[in-house]
C-alpha positions in Angstrom: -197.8 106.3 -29.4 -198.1 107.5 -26.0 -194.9 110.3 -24.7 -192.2 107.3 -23.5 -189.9 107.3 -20.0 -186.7 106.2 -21.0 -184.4 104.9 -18.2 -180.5 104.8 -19.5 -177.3 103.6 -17.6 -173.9 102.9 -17.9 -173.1 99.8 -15.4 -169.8 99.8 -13.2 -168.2 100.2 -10.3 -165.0 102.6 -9.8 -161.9 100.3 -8.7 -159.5 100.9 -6.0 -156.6 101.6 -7.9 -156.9 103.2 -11.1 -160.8 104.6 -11.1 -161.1 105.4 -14.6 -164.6 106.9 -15.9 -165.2 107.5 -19.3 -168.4 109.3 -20.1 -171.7 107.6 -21.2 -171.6 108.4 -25.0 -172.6 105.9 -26.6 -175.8 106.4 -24.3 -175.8 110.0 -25.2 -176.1 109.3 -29.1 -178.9 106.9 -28.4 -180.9 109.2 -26.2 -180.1 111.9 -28.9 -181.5 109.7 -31.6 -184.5 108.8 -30.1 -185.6 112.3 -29.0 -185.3 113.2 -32.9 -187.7 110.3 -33.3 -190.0 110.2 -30.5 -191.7 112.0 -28.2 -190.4 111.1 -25.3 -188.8 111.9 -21.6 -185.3 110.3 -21.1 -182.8 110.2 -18.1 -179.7 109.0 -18.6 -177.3 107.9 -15.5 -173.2 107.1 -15.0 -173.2 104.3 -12.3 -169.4 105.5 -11.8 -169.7 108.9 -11.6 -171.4 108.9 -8.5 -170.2 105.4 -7.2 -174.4 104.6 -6.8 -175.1 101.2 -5.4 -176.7 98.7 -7.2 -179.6 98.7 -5.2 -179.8 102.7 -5.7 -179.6 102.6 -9.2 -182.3 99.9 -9.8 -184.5 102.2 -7.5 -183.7 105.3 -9.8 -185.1 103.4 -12.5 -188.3 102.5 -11.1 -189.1 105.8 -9.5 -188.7 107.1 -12.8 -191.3 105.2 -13.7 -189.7 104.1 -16.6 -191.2 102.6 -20.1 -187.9 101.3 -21.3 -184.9 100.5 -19.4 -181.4 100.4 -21.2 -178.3 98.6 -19.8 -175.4 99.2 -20.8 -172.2 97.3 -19.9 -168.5 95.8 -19.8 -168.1 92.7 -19.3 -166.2 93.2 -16.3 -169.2 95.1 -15.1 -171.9 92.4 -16.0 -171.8 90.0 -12.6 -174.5 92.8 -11.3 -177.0 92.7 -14.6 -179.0 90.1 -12.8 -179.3 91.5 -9.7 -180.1 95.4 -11.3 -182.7 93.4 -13.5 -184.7 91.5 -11.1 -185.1 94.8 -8.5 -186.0 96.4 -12.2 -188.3 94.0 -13.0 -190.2 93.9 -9.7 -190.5 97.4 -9.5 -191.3 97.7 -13.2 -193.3 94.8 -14.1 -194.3 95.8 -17.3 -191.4 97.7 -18.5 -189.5 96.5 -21.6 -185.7 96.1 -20.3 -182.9 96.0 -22.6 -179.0 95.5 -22.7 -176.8 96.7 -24.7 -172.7 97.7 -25.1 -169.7 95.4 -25.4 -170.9 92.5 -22.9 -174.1 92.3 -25.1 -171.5 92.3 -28.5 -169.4 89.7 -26.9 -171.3 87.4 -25.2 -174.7 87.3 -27.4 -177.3 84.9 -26.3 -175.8 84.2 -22.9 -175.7 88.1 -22.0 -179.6 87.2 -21.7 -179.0 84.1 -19.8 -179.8 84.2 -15.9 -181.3 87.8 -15.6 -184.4 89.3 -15.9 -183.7 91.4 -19.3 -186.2 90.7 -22.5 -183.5 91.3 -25.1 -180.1 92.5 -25.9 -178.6 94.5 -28.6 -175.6 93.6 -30.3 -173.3 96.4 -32.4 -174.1 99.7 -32.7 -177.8 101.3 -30.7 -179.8 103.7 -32.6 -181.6 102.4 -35.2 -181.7 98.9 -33.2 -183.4 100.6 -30.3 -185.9 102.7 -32.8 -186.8 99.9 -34.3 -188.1 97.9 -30.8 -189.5 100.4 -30.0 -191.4 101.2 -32.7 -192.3 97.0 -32.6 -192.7 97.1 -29.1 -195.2 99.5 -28.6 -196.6 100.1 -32.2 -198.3 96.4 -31.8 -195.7 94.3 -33.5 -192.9 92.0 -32.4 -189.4 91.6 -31.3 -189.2 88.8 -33.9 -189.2 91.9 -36.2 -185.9 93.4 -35.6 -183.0 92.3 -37.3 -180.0 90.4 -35.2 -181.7 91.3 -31.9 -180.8 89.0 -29.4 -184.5 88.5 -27.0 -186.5 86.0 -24.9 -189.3 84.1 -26.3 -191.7 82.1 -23.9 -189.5 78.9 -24.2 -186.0 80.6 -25.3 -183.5 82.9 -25.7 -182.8 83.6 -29.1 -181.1 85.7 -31.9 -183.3 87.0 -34.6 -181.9 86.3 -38.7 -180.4 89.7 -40.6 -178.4 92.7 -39.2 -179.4 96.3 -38.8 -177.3 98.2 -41.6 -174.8 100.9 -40.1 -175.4 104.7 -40.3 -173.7 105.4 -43.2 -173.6 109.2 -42.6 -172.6 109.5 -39.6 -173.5 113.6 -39.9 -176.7 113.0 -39.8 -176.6 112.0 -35.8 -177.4 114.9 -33.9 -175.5 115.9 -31.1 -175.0 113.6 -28.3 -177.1 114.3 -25.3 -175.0 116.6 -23.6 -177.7 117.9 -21.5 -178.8 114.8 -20.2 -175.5 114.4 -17.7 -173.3 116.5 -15.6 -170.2 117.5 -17.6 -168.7 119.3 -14.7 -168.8 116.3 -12.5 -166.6 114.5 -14.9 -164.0 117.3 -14.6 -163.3 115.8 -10.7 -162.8 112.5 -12.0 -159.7 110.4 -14.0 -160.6 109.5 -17.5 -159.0 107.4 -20.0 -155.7 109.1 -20.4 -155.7 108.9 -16.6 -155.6 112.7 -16.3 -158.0 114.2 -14.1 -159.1 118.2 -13.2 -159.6 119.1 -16.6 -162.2 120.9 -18.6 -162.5 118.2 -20.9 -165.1 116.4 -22.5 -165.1 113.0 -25.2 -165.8 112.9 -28.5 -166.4 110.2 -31.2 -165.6 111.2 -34.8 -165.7 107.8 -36.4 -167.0 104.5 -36.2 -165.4 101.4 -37.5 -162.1 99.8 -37.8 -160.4 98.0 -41.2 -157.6 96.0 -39.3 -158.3 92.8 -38.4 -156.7 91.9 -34.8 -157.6 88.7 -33.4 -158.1 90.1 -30.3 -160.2 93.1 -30.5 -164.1 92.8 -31.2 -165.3 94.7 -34.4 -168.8 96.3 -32.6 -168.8 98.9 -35.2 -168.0 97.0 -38.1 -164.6 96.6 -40.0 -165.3 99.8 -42.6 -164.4 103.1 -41.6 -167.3 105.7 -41.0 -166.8 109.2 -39.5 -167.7 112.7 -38.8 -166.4 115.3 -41.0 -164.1 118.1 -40.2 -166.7 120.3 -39.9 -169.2 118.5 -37.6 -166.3 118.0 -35.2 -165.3 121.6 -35.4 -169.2 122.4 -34.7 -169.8 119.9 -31.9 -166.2 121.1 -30.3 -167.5 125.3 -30.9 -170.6 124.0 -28.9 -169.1 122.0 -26.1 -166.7 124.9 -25.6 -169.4 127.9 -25.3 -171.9 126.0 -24.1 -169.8 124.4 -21.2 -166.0 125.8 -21.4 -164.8 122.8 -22.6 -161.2 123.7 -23.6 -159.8 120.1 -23.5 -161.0 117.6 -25.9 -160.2 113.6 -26.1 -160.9 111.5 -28.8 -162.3 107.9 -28.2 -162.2 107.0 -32.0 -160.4 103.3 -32.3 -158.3 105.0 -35.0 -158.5 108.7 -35.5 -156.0 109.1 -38.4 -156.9 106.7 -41.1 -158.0 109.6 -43.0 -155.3 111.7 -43.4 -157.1 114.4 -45.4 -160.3 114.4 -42.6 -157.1 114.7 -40.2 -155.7 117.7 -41.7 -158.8 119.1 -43.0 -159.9 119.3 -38.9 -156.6 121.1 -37.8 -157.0 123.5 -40.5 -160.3 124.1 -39.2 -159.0 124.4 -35.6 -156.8 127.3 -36.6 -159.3 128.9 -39.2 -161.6 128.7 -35.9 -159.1 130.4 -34.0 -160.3 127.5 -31.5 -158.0 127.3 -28.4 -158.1 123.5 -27.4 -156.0 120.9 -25.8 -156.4 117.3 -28.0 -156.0 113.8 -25.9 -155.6 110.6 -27.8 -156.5 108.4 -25.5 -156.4 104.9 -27.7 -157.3 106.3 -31.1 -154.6 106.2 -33.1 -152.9 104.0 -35.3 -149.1 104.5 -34.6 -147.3 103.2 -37.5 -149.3 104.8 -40.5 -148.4 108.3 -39.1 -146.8 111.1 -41.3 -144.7 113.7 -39.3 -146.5 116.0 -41.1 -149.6 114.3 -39.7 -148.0 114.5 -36.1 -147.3 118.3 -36.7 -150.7 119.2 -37.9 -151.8 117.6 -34.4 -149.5 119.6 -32.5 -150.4 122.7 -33.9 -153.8 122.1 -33.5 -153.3 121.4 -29.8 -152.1 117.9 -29.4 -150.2 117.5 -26.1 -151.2 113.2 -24.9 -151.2 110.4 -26.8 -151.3 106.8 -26.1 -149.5 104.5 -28.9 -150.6 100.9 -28.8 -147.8 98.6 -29.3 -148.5 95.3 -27.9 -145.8 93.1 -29.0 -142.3 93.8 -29.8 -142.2 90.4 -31.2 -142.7 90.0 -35.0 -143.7 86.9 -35.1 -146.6 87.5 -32.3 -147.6 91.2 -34.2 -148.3 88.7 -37.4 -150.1 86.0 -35.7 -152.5 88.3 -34.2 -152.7 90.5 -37.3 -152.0 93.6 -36.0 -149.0 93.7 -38.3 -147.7 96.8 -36.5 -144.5 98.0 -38.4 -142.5 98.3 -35.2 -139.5 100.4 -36.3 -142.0 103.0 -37.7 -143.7 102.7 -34.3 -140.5 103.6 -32.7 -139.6 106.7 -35.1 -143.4 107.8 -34.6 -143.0 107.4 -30.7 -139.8 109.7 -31.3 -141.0 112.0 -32.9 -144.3 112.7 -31.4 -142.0 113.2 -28.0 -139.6 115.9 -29.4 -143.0 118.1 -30.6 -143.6 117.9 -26.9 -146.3 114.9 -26.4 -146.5 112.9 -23.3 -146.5 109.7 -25.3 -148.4 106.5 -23.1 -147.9 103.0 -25.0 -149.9 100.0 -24.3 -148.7 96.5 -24.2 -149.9 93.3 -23.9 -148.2 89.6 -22.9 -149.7 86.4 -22.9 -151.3 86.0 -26.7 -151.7 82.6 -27.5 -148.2 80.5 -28.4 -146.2 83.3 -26.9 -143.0 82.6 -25.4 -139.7 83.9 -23.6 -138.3 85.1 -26.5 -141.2 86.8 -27.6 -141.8 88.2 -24.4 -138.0 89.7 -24.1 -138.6 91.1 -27.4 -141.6 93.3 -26.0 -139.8 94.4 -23.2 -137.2 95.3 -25.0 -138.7 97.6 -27.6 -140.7 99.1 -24.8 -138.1 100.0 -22.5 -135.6 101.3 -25.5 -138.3 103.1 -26.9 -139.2 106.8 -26.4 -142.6 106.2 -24.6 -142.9 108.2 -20.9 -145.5 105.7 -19.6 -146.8 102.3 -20.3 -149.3 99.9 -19.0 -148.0 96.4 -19.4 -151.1 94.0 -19.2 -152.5 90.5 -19.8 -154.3 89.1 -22.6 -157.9 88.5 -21.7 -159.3 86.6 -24.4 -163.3 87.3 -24.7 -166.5 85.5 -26.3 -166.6 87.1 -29.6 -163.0 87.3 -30.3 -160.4 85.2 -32.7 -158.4 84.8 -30.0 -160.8 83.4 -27.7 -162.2 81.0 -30.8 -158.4 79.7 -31.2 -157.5 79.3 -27.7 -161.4 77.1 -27.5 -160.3 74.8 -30.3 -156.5 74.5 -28.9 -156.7 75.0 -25.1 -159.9 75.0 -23.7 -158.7 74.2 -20.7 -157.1 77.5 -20.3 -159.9 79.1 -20.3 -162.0 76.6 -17.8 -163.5 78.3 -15.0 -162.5 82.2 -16.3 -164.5 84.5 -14.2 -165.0 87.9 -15.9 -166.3 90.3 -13.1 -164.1 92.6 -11.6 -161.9 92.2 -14.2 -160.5 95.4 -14.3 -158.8 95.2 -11.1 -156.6 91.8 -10.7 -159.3 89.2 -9.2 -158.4 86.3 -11.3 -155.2 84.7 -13.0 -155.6 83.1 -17.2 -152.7 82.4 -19.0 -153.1 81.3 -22.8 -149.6 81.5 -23.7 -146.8 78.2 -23.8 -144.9 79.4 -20.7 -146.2 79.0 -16.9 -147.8 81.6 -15.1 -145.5 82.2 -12.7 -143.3 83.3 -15.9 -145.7 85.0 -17.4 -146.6 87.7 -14.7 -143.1 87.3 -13.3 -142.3 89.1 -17.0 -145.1 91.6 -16.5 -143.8 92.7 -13.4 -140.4 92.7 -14.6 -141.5 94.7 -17.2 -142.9 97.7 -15.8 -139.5 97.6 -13.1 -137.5 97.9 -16.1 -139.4 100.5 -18.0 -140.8 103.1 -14.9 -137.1 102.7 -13.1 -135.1 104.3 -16.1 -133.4 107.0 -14.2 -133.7 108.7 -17.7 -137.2 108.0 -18.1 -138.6 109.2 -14.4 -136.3 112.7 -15.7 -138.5 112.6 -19.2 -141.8 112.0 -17.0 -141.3 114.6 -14.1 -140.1 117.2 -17.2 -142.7 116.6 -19.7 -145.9 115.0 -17.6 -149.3 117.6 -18.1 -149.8 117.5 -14.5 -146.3 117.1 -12.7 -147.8 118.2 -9.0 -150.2 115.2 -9.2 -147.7 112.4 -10.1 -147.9 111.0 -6.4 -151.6 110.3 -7.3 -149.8 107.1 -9.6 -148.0 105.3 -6.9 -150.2 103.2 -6.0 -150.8 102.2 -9.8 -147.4 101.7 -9.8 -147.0 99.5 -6.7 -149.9 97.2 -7.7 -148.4 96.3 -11.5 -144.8 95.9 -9.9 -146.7 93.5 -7.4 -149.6 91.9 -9.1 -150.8 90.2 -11.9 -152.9 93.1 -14.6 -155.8 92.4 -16.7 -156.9 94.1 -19.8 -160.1 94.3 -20.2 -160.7 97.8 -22.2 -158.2 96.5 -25.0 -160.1 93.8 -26.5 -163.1 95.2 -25.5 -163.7 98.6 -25.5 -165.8 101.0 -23.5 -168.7 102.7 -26.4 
């Protein structure tokens, strides 16, 4: 096999009012895997970063001169797929092009349909894309590969079987650091919403064991990780190598393991490893012990986000979340007094939802502890429970959905049992109630990491006191 050109990028535009960027990495793993496999030349490119046109980034790909062409995409993102493929394809007519990341998880078949793509892989990327390629240009077929999703002459269709997961999740080398421009991330917000840092993202684990109706399971439902050690070793790299002194995790939940957990802040001390720690979604707030939430501290803890998303017991149980919400609340606590900003995330509009329910949520939210929130909107997606229920119940509700954009308000759903002038009447009323505590904007000016850059929120804040918000990156998030 001939030395392959490998054309990677991460699809998306920044939006107007809260640009988050998260780095490419589930791009970087894959490029890291395959140059331990092949021989082979690999670019990879962050449409956001840069804020690259469509048209720009399709060119990039064929003046590369690219073999293989990966896509990778939201689903909010997805509306340009055709438009990146066809330029793609014309430019590169004999170039394999393939999509993968949560649209490609969510959507299956139809993330093929309408574009100029050959296949799509669904769940995790490494061993999926060694394998076509190793098909692909070793003589074989597509038909070969396990689960892939790919066009025949006269179809689109999904291949029997499923790619086993990487058990050892050691064995990955390091993500392809080299392969982007770490600095340039510094300029820009990520997750936590938190920008001019030295900061970089890691994964440590992959896989989630709870079973929310909402949330797709791209990583399967067991719990797979990186030991203390390897995180300790990629965070010693990343901080010579770079001067990354500020790390976030983008693990769905981080602290399952409780002896992994304390084993890797032992090892941050032992280290003597000077580092600030961001949670940005990846923790599971209820199953804390304080003497988890101190180990985190010490080891340099200072953000975390806690996902509540219904006060309501009865909503917590029908989307199996089965959050314990008083231990959320004594977690929340306690995390503040150790001195961490603490960020929730809540959610109205689940299916069968009502007043009550909804005064619940606002009430635990606005009593609790948290310094920020982001009230948002169920969106459910292909893939999900939720969306399955709400197809068998309400179709209706979901007639005519448009996904683009999605992560800026462009479009109104409402799946719950009260109107939508309710509905986003409660949203709104909700982050009034919670951001115009007197108390709370004291709490936030006094404990926020980057008090002189507060202003850069207001317009956030005017826009979900105003408008209707979506939530795209809960049910589907970014890999």
């Amino acid at each position: 096999m001939e030395k392959l050109k490998i054309f990677l990028a991460s699809v998306g535009h920044r939006q107007p009012v809260f640009p988050l960027i998260t780095p490419p990495m589930g791009l970087m793993y894959i490029a890291a895997y395959l140059r331990s496999k092949f021989d082979c030349d690999i670019r990879i490119i962050s449409q956001k970063l840069y804020e690259i046109s469509d048209e720009r980034l399709a060119k990039e790909a064929v003046n590369f001169d690219a073999d293989i062409v990966g896509l990778s995409a939201l689903t909010p993102n997805a509306g340009a797929i055709p438009y990146l493929t066809g330029m793609i394809r014309r430019g590169l007519p004999r170039s394999l092009i393939l999509l993968g990341g949560p649209h490609a998880s969510a959507f299956g078949e139809a993330a093929l349909a309408g574009n100029s793509a050959d296949a799509a892989v669904s769940g995790e990327g490494e061993r999926a894309f060694e394998m076509i390629i190793n098909e692909h240009f070793g003589g074989g077929s597509l038909a070969n590969v396990p689960g892939l999703i790919w066009k025949t002459k006269d179809a689109i269709t999904t291949n029997q079987g499923e790619i086993p997961f990487i058990e050892d999740l050691d064995s990955l080398p390091f993500p392809a650091y080299d392969l982007i421009d770490i600095k340039a991330f510094w300029k820009r917000l990520s997750m936590p919403a938190i920008p001019r840092r030295r900061y970089f993202s890691i994964f440590s684990s992959r896989g989630c064991p709870y079973k929310c109706t909402y949330c797709h399971r791209i990583f399967g439902e067991r719990f797979r990780y990186h030991s203390a050690a390897r995180i300790i070793d990629e965070i010693t790299f990343l901080s010579r190598k770079y001067g990354v002194n500020d790390v976030e995790f983008l693990d769905d939940i981080f602290n399952l393991n409780r002896g992994r957990l304390h084993d890797f802040c032992g090892l941050v001390h032992k280290n003597n490893l000077k580092i600030k720690i961001i949670f940005p979604n990846g923790v599971r707030t209820d199953i804390f012990k304080k003497e988890d939430i101190d180990a985190l501290v010490d080891a340099g803890m200072y953000f975390s986000c806690f996902a509540l998303e219904s006060g309501s017991p009865r909503i917590q149980k029908l989307i199996r979340k089965n959050l314990n919400i008083e231990k959320f609340l004594e977690n929340v606590e306690y995390a503040v007094s150790r001195k961490v900003f603490a960020y929730g995330f809540v959610m109205f509009g689940f299916p069968t939802e009502t007043e009550e329910d909804m005064r619940m949520t606002i009430d635990v939210s606005c009593n609790s502890r948290l310094h920020a929130a982001s009230f948002f909107t169920l969106i459910p997606f292909p893939g999900t429970e939720t969306y399955d229920a709400v197809m068998r119940t309400d179709p209706q509700k979901l007639a005519g959905l448009q996904y683009d954009n999605m992560e800026y308000p462009s479009a109104v759903v409402n799946v719950s049992d009260v109107p939508d002038s309710l509905l986003f009447s409660y949203q709104r009323k909700a982050n009034r109630k919670f951001f115009m505590n007197p108390s709370r904007i004291f709490r936030i000016l006094r404990d926020h990491p980057q008090t002189h850059l507060l202003p850069l929120y207001i317009p956030a804040f005017v826009t979900r006191t105003t408008k209707e918000i979506f939530s795209p990156l809960q049910p589907q998030r970014a890999r």
